[in-house]
TORNU-751231 format. One record per atom (N, C-alpha, C): residue number from 1; residue in three letters; chain; atom name; x, y, z. Coordinates in steps of 0.02 Angstrom, whole numbers. Example, Ala and Ser with C-alpha at 12.3 -4.5 7.8 and 13.67 -1.06 7.14 Angstrom:
<atoms>
<atom 1; "ala"; "A"; "N"; <660; -284; 390>>;
<atom 1; "ala"; "A"; "CA"; <615; -225; 390>>;
<atom 1; "ala"; "A"; "C"; <660; -165; 390>>;
<atom 2; "ser"; "A"; "N"; <642; -112; 354>>;
<atom 2; "ser"; "A"; "CA"; <684; -53; 357>>;
<atom 2; "ser"; "A"; "C"; <645; 2; 394>>;
</atoms>
This chain:
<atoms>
<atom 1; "unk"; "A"; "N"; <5189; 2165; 4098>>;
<atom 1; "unk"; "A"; "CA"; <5186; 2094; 4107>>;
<atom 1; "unk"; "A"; "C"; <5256; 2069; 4122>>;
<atom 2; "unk"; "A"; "N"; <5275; 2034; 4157>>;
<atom 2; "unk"; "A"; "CA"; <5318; 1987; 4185>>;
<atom 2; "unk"; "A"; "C"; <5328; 1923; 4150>>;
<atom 3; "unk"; "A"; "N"; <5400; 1916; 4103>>;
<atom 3; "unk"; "A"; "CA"; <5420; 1854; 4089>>;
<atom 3; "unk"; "A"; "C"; <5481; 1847; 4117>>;
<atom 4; "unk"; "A"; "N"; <5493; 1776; 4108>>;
<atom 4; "unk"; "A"; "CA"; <5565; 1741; 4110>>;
<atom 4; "unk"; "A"; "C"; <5624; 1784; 4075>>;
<atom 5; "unk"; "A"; "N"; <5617; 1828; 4009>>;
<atom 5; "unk"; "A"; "CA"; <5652; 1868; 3976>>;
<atom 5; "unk"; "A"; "C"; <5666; 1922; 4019>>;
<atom 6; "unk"; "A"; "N"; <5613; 1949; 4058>>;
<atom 6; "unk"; "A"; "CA"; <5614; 2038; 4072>>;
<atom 6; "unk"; "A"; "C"; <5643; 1999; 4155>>;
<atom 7; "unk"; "A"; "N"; <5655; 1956; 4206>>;
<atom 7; "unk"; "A"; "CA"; <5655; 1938; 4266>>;
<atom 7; "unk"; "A"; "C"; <5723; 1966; 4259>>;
<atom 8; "unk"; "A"; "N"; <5722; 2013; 4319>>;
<atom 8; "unk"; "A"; "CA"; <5801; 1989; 4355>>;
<atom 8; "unk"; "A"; "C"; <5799; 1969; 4416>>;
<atom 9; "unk"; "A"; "N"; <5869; 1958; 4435>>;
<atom 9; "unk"; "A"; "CA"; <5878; 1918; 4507>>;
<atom 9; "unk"; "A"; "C"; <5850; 1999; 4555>>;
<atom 10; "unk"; "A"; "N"; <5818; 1974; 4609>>;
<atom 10; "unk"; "A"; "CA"; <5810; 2026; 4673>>;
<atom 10; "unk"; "A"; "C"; <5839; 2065; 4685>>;
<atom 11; "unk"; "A"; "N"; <5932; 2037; 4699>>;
<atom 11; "unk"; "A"; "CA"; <5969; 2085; 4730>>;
<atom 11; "unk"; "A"; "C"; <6006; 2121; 4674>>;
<atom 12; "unk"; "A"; "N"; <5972; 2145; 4621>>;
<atom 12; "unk"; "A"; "CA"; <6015; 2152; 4554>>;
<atom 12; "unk"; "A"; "C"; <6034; 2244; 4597>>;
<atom 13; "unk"; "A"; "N"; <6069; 2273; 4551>>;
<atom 13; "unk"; "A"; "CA"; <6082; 2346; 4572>>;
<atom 13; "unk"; "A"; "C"; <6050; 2398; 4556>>;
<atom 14; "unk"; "A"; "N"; <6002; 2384; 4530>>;
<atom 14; "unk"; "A"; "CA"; <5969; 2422; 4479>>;
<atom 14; "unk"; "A"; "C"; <5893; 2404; 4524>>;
<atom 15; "unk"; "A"; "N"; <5894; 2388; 4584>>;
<atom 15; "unk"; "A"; "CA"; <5838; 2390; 4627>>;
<atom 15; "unk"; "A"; "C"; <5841; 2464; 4654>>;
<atom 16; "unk"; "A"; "N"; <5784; 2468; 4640>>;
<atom 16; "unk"; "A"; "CA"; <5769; 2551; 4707>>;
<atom 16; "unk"; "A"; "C"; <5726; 2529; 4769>>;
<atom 17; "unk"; "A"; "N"; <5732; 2591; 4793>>;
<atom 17; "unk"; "A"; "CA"; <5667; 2576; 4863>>;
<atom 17; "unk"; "A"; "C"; <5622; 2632; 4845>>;
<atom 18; "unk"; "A"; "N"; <5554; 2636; 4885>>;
<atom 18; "unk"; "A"; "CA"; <5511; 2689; 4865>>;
<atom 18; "unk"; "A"; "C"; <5549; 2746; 4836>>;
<atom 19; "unk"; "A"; "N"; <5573; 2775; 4912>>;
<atom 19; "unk"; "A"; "CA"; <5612; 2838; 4883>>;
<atom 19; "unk"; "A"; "C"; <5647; 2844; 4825>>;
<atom 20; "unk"; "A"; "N"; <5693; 2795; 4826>>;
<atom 20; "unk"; "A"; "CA"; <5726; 2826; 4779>>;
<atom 20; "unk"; "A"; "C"; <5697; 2812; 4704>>;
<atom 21; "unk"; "A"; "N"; <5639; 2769; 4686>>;
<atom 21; "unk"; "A"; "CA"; <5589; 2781; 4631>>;
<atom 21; "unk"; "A"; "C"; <5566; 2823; 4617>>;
<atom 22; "unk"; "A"; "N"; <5547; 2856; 4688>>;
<atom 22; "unk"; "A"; "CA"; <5513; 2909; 4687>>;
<atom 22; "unk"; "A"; "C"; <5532; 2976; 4644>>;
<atom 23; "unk"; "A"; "N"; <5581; 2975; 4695>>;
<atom 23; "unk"; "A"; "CA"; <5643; 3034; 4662>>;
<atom 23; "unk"; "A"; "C"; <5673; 3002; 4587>>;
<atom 24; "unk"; "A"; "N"; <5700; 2970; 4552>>;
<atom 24; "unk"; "A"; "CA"; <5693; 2946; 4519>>;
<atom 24; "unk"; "A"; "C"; <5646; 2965; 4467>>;
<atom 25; "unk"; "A"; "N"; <5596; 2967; 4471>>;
<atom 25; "unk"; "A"; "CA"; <5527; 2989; 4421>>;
<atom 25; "unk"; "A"; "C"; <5507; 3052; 4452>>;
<atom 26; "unk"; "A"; "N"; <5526; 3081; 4492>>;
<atom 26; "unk"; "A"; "CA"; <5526; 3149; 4514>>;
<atom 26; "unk"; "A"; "C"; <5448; 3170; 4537>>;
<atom 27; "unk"; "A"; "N"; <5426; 3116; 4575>>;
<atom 27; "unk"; "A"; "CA"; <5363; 3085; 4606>>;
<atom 27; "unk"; "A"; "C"; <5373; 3115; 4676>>;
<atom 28; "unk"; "A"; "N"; <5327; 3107; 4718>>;
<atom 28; "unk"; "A"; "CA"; <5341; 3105; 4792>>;
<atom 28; "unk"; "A"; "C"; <5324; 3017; 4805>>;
<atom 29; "unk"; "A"; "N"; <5364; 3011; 4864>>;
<atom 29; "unk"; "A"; "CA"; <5339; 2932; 4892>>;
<atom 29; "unk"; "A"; "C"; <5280; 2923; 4877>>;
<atom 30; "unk"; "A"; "N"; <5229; 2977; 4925>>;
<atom 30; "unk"; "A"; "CA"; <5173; 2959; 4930>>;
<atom 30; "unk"; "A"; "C"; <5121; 2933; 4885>>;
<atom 31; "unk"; "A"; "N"; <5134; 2976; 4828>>;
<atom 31; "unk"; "A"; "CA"; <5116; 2955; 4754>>;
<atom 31; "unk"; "A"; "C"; <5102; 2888; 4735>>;
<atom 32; "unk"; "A"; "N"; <5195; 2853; 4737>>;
<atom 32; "unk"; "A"; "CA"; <5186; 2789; 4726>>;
<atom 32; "unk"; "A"; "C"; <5158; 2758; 4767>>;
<atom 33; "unk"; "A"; "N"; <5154; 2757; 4828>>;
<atom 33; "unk"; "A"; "CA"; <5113; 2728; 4902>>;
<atom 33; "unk"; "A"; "C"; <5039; 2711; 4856>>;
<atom 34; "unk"; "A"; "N"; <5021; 2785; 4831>>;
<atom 34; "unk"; "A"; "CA"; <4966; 2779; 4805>>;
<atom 34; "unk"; "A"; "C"; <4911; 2717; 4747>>;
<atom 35; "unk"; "A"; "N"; <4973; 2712; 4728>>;
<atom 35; "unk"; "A"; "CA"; <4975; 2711; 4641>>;
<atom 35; "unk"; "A"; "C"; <4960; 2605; 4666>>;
<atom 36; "unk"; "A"; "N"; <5011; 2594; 4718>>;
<atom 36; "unk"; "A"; "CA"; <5004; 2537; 4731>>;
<atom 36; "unk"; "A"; "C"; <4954; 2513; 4748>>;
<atom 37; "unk"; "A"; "N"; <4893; 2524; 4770>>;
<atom 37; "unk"; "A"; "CA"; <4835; 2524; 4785>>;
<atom 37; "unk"; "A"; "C"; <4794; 2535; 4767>>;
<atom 38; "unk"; "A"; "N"; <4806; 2553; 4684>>;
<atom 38; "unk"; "A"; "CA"; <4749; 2535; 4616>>;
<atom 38; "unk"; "A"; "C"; <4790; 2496; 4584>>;
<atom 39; "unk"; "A"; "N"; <4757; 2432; 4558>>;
<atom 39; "unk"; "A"; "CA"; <4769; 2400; 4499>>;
<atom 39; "unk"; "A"; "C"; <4780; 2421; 4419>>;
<atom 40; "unk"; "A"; "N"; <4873; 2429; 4411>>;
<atom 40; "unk"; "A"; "CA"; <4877; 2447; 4344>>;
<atom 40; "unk"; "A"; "C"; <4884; 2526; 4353>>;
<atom 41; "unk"; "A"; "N"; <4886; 2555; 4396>>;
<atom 41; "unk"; "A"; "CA"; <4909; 2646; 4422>>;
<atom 41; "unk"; "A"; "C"; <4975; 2650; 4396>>;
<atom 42; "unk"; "A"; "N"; <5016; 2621; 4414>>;
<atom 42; "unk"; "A"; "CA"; <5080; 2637; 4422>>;
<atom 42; "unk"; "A"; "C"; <5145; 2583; 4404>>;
<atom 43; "unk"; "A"; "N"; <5196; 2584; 4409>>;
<atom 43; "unk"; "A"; "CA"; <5242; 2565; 4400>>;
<atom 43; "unk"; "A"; "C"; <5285; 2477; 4428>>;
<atom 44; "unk"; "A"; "N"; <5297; 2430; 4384>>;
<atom 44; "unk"; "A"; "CA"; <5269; 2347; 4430>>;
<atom 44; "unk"; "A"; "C"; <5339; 2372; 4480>>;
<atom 45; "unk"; "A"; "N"; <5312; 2328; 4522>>;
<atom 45; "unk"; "A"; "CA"; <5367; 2326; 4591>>;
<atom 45; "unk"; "A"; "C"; <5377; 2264; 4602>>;
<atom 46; "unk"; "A"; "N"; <5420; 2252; 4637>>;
<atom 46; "unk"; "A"; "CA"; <5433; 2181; 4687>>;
<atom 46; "unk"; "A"; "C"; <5399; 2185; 4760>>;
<atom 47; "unk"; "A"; "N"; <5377; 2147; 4786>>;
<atom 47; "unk"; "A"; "CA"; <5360; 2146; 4854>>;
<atom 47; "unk"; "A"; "C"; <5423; 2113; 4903>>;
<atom 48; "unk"; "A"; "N"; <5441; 2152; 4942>>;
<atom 48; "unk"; "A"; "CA"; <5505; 2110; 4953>>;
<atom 48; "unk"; "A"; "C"; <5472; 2063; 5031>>;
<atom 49; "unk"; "A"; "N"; <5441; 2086; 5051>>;
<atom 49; "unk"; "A"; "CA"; <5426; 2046; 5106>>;
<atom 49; "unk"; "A"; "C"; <5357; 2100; 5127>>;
<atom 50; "unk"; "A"; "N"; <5326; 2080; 5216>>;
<atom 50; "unk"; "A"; "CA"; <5263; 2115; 5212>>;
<atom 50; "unk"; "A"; "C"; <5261; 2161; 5231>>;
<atom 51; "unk"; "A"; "N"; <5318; 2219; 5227>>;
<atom 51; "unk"; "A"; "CA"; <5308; 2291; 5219>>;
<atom 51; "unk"; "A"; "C"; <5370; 2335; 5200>>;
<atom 52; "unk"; "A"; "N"; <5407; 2294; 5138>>;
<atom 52; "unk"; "A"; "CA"; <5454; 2319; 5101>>;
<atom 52; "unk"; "A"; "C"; <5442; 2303; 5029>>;
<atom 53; "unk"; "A"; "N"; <5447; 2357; 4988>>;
<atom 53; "unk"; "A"; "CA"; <5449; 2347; 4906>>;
<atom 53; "unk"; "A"; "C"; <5508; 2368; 4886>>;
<atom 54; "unk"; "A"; "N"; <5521; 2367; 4833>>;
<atom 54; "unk"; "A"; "CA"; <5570; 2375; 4776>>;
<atom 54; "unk"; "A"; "C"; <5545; 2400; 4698>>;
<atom 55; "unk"; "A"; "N"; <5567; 2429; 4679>>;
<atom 55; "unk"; "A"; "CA"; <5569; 2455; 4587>>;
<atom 55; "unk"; "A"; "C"; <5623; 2429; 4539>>;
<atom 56; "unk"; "A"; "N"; <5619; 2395; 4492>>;
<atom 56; "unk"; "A"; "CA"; <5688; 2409; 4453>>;
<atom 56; "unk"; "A"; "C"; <5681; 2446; 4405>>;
<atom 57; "unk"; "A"; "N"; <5734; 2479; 4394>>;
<atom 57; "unk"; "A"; "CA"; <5736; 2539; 4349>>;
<atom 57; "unk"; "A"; "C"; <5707; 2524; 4297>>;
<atom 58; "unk"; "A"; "N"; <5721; 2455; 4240>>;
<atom 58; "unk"; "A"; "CA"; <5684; 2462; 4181>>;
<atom 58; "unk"; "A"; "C"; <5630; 2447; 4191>>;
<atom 59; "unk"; "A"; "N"; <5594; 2436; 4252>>;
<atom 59; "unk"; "A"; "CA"; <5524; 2448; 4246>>;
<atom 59; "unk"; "A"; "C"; <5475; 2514; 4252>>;
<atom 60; "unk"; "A"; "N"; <5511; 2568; 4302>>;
<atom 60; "unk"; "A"; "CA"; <5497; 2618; 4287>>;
<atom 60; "unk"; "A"; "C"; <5511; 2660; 4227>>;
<atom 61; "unk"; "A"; "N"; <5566; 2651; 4199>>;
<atom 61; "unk"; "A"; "CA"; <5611; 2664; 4120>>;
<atom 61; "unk"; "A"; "C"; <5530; 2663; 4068>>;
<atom 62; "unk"; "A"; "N"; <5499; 2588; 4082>>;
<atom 62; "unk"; "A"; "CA"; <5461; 2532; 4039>>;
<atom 62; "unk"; "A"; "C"; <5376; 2574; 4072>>;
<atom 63; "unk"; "A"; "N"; <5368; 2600; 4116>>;
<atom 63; "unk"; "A"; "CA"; <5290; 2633; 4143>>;
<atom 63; "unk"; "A"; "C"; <5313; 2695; 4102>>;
<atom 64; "unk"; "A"; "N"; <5371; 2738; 4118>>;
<atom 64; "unk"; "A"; "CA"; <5354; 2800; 4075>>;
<atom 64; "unk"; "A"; "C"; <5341; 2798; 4009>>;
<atom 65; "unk"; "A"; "N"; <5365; 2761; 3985>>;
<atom 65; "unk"; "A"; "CA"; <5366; 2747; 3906>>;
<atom 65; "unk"; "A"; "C"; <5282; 2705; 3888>>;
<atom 66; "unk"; "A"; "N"; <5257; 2690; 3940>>;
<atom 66; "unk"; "A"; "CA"; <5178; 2682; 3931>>;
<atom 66; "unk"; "A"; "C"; <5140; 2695; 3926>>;
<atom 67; "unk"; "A"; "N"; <5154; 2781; 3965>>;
<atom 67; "unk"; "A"; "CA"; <5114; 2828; 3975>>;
<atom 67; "unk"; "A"; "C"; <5161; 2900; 3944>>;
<atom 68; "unk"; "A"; "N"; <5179; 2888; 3904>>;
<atom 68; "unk"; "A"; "CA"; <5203; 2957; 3840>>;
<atom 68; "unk"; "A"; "C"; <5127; 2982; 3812>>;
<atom 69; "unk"; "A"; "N"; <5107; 3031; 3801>>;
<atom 69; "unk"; "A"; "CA"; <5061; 3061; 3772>>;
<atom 69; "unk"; "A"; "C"; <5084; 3121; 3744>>;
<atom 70; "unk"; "A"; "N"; <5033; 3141; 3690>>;
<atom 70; "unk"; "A"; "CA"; <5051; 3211; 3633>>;
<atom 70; "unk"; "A"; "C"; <5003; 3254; 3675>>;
<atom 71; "unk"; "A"; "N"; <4970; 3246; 3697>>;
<atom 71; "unk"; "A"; "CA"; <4901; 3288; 3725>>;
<atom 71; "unk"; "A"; "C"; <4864; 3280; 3792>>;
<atom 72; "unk"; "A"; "N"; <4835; 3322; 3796>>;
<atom 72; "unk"; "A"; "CA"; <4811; 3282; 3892>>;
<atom 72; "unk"; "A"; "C"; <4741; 3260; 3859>>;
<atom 73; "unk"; "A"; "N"; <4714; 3274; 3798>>;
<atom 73; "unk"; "A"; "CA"; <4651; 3232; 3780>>;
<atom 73; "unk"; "A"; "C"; <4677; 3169; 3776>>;
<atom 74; "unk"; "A"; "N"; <4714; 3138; 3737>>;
<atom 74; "unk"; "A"; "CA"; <4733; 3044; 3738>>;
<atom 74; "unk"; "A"; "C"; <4702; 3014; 3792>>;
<atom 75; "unk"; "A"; "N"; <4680; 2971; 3773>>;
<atom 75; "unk"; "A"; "CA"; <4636; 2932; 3831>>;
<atom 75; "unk"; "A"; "C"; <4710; 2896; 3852>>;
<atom 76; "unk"; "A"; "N"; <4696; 2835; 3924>>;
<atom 76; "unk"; "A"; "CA"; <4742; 2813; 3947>>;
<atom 76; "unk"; "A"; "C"; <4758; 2752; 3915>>;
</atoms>
């Protein structure tokens, strides 16, 4: 979820682009490509315009730590 607390500015430095999220979480692009195109898959992004996104790190930091599990039984 997105508040006023967790916002940063756009051009902060701690923006990625696919790739380098990707790599980053040691993902392929495509993955995330994926992930964007279910609701709640994957990791929040910025939309930067109509065919550029962005990641900031503590949000991917903030998806892994969502999806920590002890077991591959844990439901999601």
């Amino acid at each position: 979820m997105v508040t006023e607390a967790n916002a940063l500015p756009l051009a902060a430095p701690s923006m990625l682009t696919t790739k380098e999220a990707a790599s980053y979480l040691k993902l392929s692009k495509s993955s995330l490509d994926k992930m964007r195109m279910r609701p709640g898959a994957g990791p929040l992004y910025v939309k930067m315009g109509p065919r550029r996104v962005a990641y900031r790190r503590a949000d991917l930091d903030a998806w892994v730590a969502e999806n920590l599990r002890r077991s591959t039984g844990m439901g999601a």
